[in-house]
C-alpha positions in Angstrom: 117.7 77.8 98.7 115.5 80.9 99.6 112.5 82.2 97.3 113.0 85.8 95.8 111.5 88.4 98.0 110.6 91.4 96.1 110.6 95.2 96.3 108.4 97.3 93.9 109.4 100.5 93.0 107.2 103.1 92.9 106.1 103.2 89.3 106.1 98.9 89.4 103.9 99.3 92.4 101.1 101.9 91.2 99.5 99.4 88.8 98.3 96.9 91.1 100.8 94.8 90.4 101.6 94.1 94.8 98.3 93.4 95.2 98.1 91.1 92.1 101.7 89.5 93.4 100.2 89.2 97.1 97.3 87.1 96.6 99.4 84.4 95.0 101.6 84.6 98.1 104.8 86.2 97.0 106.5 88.4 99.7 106.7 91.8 98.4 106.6 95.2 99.4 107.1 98.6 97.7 109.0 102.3 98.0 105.8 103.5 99.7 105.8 100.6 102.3 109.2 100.9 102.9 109.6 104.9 103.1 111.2 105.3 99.8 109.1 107.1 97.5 111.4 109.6 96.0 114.5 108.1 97.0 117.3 108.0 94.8 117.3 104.4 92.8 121.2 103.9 94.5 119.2 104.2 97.7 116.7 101.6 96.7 119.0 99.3 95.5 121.5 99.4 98.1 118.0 99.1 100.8 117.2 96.1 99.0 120.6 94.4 99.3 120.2 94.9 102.7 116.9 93.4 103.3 117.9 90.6 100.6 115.1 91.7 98.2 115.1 91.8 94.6 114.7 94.8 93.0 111.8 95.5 90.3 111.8 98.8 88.8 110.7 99.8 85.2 113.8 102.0 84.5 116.0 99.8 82.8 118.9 101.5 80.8 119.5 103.6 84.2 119.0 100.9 86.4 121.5 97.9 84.1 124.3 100.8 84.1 123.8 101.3 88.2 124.3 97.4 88.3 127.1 97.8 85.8 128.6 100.4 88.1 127.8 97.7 91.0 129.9 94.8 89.0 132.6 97.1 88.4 133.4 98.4 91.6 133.0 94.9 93.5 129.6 96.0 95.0 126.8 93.7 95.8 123.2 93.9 95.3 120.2 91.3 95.6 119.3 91.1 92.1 117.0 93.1 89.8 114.0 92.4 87.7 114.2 94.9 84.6 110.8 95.7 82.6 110.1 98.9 80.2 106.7 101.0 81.6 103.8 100.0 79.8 104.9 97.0 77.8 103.1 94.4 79.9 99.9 94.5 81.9 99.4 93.6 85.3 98.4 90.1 84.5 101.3 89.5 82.2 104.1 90.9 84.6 102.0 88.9 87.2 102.9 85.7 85.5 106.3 86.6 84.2 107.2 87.5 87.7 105.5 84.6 89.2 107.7 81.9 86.9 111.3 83.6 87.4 110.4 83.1 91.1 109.6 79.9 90.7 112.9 79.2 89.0 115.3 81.6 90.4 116.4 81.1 94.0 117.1 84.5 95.9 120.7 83.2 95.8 120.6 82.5 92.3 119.7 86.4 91.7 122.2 87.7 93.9 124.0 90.2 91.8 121.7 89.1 88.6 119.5 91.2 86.2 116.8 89.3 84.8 114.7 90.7 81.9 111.2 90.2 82.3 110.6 89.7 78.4 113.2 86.2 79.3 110.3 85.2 81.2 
């Protein structure tokens, strides 16, 4: 089983949060490391399925009907990590973050949404 690598998008990745997520080793990057600020969140998600990273954006009710969309069609994506803007600080999402890694395989998230309030 392979550990969750991550992809911030770029409102998850302006807080400090890959800096915060880097120091405790976790393989992440973000839309601006990856030449995706801007691009449209199908474009992310289908990116990430195909560098096997789990996505973590703060747009939930548009991003848990693009992974409905996914289900329904028989599409695939690496998993995603759903948190609302502003409802955590770095620290928490840190540790929430941290712990579903720790639990969830990247196989176990493969076509998965986690809540980060589960966590």
């Amino acid at each position: 089983m392979s550990v969750c690598r991550l992809f911030l998008d770029e409102d998850a990745a302006q807080h400090g949060l890959l800096a915060a997520l880097r120091v405790r080793n976790v393989e992440v990057t973000s839309a601006q490391e990856s030449g995706l600020i801007g691009a449209a969140d199908r474009v992310q998600l289908n990116w990430c399925q195909s560098e096997g990273r789990v996505l973590y954006p703060f747009n939930v009710r548009h991003f848990y009907a693009l992974h409905s969309e996914y289900m329904a069609a028989g599409k695939n994506h690496a998993g995603i990590i759903l948190a609302p803007q502003q409802r955590y600080s770095i620290g928490e999402q840190m540790r929430r973050v941290l712990h579903l890694v720790t639990v969830r395989s990247a196989e176990d998230m493969h076509d998965r949404v986690e809540y980060l309030s589960h966590w």
